[in-house]
C-alpha positions in Angstrom: 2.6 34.6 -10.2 -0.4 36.5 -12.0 -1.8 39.4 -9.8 -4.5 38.8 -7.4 -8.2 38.4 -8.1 -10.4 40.1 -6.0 -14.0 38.8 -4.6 -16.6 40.8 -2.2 -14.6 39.9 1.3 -11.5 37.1 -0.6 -8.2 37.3 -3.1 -6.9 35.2 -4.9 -3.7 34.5 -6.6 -2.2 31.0 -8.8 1.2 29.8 -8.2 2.4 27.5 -10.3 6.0 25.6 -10.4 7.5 22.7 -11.6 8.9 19.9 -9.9 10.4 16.3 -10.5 8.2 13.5 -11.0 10.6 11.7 -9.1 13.5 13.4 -6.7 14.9 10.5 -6.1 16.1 10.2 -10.1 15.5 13.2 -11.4 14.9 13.2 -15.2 13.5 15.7 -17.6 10.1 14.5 -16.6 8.4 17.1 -15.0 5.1 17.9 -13.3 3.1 21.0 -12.8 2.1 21.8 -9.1 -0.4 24.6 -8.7 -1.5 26.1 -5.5 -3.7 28.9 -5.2 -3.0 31.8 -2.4 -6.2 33.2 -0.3 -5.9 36.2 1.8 -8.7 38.2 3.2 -9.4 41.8 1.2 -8.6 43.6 4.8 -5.3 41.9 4.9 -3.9 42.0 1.8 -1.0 44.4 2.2 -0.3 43.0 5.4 2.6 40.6 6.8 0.9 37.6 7.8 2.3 34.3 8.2 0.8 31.5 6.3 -0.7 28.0 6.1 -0.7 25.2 3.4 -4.0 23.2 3.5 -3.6 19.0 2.5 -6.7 18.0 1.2 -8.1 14.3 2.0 -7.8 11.7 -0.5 -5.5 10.6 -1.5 -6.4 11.7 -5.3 -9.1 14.9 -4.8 -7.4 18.5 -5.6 -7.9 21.3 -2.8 -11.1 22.9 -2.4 -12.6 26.2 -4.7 -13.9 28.6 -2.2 -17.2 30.6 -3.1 -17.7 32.2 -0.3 -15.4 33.0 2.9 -17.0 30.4 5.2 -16.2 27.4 7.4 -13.0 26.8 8.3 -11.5 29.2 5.6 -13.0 32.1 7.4 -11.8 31.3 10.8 -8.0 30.8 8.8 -8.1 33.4 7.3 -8.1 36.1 10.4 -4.3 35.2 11.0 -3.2 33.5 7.7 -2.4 33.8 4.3 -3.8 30.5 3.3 -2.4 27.9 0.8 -5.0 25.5 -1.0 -2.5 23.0 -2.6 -3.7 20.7 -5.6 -1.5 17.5 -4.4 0.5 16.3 -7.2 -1.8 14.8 -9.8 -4.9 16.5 -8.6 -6.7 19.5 -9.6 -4.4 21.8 -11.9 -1.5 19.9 -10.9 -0.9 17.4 -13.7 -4.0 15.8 -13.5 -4.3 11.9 -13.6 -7.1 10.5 -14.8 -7.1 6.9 -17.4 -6.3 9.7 -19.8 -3.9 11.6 -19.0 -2.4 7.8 -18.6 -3.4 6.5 -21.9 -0.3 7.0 -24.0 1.9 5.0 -21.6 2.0 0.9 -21.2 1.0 -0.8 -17.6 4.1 -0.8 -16.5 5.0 2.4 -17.1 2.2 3.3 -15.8 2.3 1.9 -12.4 6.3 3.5 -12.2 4.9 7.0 -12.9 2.2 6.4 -10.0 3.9 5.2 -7.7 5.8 8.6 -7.4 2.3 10.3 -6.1 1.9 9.3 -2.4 2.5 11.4 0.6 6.3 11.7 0.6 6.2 13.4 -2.7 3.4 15.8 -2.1 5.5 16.7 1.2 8.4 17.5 -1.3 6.4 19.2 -3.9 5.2 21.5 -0.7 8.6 22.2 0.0 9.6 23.3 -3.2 6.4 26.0 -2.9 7.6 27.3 0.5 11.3 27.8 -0.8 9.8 29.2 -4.3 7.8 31.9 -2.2 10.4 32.7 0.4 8.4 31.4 3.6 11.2 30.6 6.1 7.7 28.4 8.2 4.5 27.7 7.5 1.5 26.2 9.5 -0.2 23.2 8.1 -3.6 21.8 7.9 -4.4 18.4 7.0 -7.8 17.2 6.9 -7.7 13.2 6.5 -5.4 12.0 4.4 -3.6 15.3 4.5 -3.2 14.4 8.2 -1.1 11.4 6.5 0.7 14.0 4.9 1.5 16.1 7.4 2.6 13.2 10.2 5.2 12.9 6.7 6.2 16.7 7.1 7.0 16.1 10.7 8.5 13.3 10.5 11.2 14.2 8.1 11.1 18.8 7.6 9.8 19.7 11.1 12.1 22.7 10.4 9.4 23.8 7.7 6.5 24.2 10.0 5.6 26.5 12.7 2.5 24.6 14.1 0.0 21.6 12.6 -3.4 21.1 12.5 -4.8 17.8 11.8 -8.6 17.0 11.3 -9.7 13.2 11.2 -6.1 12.1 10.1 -3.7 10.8 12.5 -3.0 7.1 11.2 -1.0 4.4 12.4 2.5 4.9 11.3 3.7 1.5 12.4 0.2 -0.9 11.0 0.1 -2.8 8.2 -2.9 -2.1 5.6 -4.0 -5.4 6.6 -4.4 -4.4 10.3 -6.0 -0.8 8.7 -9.0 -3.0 6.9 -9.6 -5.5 9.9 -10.3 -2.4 12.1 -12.4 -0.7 9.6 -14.4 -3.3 8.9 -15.5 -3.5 12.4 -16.1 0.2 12.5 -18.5 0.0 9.2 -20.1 -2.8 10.1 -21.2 -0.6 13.3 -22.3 2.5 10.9 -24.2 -0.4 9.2 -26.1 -1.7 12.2 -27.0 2.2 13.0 -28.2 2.8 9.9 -30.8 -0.1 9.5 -31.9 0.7 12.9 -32.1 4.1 12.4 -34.0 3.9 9.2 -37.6 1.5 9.5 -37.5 -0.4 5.9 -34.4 0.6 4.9 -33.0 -2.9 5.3 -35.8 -4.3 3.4 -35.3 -1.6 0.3 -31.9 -2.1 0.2 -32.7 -5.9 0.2 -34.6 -5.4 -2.5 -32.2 -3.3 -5.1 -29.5 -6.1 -4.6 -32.2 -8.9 -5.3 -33.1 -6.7 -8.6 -29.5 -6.0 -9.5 -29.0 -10.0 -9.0 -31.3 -10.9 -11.4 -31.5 -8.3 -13.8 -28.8 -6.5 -15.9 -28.8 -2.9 -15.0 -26.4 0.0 -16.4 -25.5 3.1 -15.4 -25.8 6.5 -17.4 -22.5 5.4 -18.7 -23.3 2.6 -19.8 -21.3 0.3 -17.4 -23.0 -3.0 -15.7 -24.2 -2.0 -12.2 -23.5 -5.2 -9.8 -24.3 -6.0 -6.5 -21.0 -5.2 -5.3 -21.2 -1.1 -6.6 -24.3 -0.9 -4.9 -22.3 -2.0 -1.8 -19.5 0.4 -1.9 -21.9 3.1 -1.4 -21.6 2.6 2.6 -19.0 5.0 1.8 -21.6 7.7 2.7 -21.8 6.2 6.3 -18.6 7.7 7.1 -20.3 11.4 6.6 -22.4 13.5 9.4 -25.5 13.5 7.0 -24.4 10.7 5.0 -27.3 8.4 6.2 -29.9 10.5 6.0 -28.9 11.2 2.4 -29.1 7.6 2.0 -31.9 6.8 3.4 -34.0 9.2 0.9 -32.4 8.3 -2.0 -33.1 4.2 -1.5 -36.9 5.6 -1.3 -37.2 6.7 -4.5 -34.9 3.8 -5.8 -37.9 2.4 -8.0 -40.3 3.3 -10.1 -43.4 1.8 -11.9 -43.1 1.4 -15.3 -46.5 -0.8 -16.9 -46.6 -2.6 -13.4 -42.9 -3.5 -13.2 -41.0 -2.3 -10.6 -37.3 -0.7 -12.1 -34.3 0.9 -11.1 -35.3 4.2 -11.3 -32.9 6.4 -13.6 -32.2 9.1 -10.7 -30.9 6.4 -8.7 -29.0 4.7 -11.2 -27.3 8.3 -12.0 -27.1 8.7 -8.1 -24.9 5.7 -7.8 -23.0 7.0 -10.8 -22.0 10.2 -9.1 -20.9 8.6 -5.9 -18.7 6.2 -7.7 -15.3 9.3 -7.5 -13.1 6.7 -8.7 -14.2 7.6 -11.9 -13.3 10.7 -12.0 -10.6 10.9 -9.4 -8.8 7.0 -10.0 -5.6 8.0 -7.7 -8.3 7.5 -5.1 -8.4 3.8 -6.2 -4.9 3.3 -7.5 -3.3 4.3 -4.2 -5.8 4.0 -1.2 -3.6 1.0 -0.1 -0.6 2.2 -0.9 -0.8 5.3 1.4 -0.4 2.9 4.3 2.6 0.7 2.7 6.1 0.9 4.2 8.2 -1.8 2.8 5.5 -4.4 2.0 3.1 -5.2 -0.4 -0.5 -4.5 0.0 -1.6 -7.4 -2.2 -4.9 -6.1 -1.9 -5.5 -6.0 1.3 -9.2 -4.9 1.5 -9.8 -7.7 -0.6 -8.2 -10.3 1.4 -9.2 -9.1 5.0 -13.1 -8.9 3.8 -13.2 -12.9 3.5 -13.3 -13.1 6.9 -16.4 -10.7 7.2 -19.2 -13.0 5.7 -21.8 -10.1 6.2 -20.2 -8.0 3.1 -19.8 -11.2 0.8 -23.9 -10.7 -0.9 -25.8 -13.8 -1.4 -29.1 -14.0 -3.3 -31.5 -14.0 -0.3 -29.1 -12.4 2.5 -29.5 -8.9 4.1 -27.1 -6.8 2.2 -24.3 -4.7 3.9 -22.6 -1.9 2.6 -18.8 -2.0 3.3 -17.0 2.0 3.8 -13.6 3.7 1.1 -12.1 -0.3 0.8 -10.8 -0.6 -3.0 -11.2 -4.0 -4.5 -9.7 -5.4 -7.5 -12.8 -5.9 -9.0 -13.5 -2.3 -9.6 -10.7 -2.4 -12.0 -12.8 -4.9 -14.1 -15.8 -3.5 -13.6 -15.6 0.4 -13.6 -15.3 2.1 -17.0 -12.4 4.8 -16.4 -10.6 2.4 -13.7 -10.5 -0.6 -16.6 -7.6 1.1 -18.9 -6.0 0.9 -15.4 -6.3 -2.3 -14.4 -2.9 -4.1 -14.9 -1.3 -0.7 -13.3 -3.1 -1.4 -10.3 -2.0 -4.8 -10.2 1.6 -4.2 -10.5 1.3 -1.4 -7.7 -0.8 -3.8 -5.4 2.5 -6.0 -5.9 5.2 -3.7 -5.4 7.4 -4.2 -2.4 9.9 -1.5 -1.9 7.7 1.5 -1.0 9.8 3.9 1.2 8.8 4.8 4.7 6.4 7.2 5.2 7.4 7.4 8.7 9.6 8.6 11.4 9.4 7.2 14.9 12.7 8.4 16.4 11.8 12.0 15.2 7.9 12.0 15.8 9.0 11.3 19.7 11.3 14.2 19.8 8.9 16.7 18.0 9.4 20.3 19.1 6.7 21.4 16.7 3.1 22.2 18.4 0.2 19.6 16.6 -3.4 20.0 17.6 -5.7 17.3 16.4 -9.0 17.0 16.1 -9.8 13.1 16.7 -13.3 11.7 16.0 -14.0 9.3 18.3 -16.7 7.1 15.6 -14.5 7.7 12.7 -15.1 5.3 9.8 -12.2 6.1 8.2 -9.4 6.6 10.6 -9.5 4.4 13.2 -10.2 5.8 16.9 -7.7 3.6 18.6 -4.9 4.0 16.2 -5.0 7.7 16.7 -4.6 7.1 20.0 -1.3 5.5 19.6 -0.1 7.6 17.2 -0.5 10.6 19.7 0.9 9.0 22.4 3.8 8.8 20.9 4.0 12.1 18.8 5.4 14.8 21.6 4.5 18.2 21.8 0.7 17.4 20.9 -2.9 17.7 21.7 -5.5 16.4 20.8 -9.4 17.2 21.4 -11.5 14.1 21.0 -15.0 14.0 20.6 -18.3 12.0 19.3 -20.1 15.1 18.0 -18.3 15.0 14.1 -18.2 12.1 11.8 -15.2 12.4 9.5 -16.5 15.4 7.5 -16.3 17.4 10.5 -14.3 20.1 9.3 -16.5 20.4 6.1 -19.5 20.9 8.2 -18.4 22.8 10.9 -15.3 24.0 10.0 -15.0 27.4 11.5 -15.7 26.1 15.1 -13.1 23.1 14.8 -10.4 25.4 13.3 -10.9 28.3 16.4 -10.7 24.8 18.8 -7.4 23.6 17.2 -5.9 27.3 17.2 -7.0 27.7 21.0 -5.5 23.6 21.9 -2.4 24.6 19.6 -2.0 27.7 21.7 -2.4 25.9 24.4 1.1 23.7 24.3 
């Protein structure tokens, strides 16, 4: 470990270890997992226990704090805080079409299929036995939730107490169950945002008329269709997220010699919000994250057929759908096409192992407080509810004032509530 770097009121310090790319066979392969360490500058030389961080995703690496803020802050007054890049993320290994290039489909689609939540539990637990650390305390935000209902499931030993922010899934629903609900739930941040917004509907209207008639590229050169525009809804899921919309549709034209045209800050707006490109785990595995011995077989896909709002015609009122992946982006997206037969052959695959452990989540000894957003887009609402019902020893406080970015925007509140409900069993 280098030595720490100091900031006005933060250190830092990198960690960095190997691990298998599969522990199940474990080869010469190898993979590099970096995590960096946070501690406050008043609490440096003192013994304080610690807490790993699990990023959402799946496929985004841990965040780079400027500043100590938000939930870091409040963290950070009884921790030594972890900020682990989950395998293929960040500084660990990174995956992107390529890092991937020099290896066929198939091989491909083998190598990624080691990179869902069971392995980033194992990769943590490789960290806390390389730095000594007999517990830790966890936070998952989203998909780290995933994670972490992984940790307890099978190393409860490892953890002193869990935090979990917008992420407590189903562990026992199928991906096709996941979409049916969602679809529901976006189609309700859908009929709030066309409300909400006088003309949006018509605006909106009016790009995927324009995008049906004329062919439009983004700054990178890739064919910008109907269907991008509608995977945008995305943004719904956000506390802000319309809002942010809603000004960015009305600028979405501009006049060029009497012709009304895509304007190039939208274009390169719907550019940025397309992470997939950047970040194509995101894609490659958002089904798989919820596949325990089945096939997804595209679920998104399949379960949106029955949804005829999100299925654009020429002439309809267009509705955005929410983080559904869809086989189509693999043909249509420039960095996701080089992945394309990969992300078949995982959309096929059968044998995923369980993610899960109902036996042991009902016996849990170790104290989870959750934070559970009652108009989540992303996780959904009654699923939680399940889940905690089941999960012993755990809390929950459950409330309509976040959207699924809650811990991003108010971070230091939510993480004082979760420490006070945590303390509380």
């Amino acid at each position: 470990m280098q030595d720490f770097i100091q900031d006005d009121e933060l250190c830092f310090r990198n960690i960095n270890i190997n691990v298998p790319v599969n522990y199940e066979q474990i080869t010469e392969d190898s993979l590099t997992i970096f995590a960096r360490e946070v501690v406050h500058k008043s609490n440096i030389n003192k013994e304080l226990p610690w807490l790993i961080y699990l990023q959402g995703g799946p496929g985004f690496a841990a965040p780079r704090p400027e500043a100590n803020g938000g939930w870091l802050k409040a963290a950070l007054k009884h921790y030594r805080v972890l900020l682990l890049d989950q395998r293929g993320t960040g500084a660990s290994s990174a995956i992107t079409h390529q890092t991937l290039a020099s290896k066929s489909a198939q091989q491909q689609a083998e190598y990624l299929s080691h990179f869902r939540a069971d392995n980033i539990v194992r990769d943590a637990e490789q960290l806390r036995q390389h730095l000594n650390i007999k517990q830790w305390a966890l936070l998952g935000q989203s998909f780290g939730g995933f994670c972490a209902l992984h940790y307890l499931s099978f190393y409860p030993q490892s953890l002193s107490k869990v935090f979990i922010t917008g992420g407590i899934p189903s562990i026992t629903a199928t991906a096709d169950e996941v979409y049916q609900a969602t679809y529901k739930r976006v189609a309700d941040k859908n009929k709030a945002f066309f409300k909400r917004f006088t003309g949006a509907q018509q605006q909106c209207n009016a790009i995927a008329e324009y995008l049906s008639n004329n062919q439009t590229y983004l700054p990178n050169g890739q064919l910008f269709t109907v269907e991008q525009f509608q995977t945008w809804g995305i943004t719904l899921g956000g506390t802000g997220g319309d809002l942010a919309m809603y000004y960015t549709i009305e600028g979405a034209f501009v006049d060029i010699e009497g012709q009304q045209v895509l304007s190039y800050d939208f274009l390169n707006t719907m550019l940025n919000q397309q992470s997939y490109q950047t970040n194509p785990l995101y894609a490659i595995l958002h089904e798989a994250i919820y596949c325990q011995q089945y096939a997804s077989k595209w679920a998104a896909e399949r379960v949106r057929q029955h949804y005829p709002q999100y299925q654009y015609q020429t002439g309809d009122d267009v509705s955005f759908t929410g983080e559904m992946v869809y086989p189509w982006m693999f043909d249509q997206m420039t960095c996701l096409q080089p992945l394309r037969e990969a992300a078949h052959f995982l959309a096929a695959k059968e044998d995923w192992s369980p993610l899960y452990c109902a036996q042991q989540l009902a016996k849990n000894t170790v104290p989870v407080a959750a934070a559970v957003y009652v108009e989540d887009m992303y996780v959904e609402y009654r699923y939680s509810c399940e889940t905690l019902a089941l999960l012993a020893n755990a809390k929950s406080w459950q409330t309509n004032q976040y959207e699924h970015n809650g811990l991003r925007v108010d971070g230091e509140h939510i993480f004082e509530q979760l420490m006070a409900l945590a303390d509380s069993i």
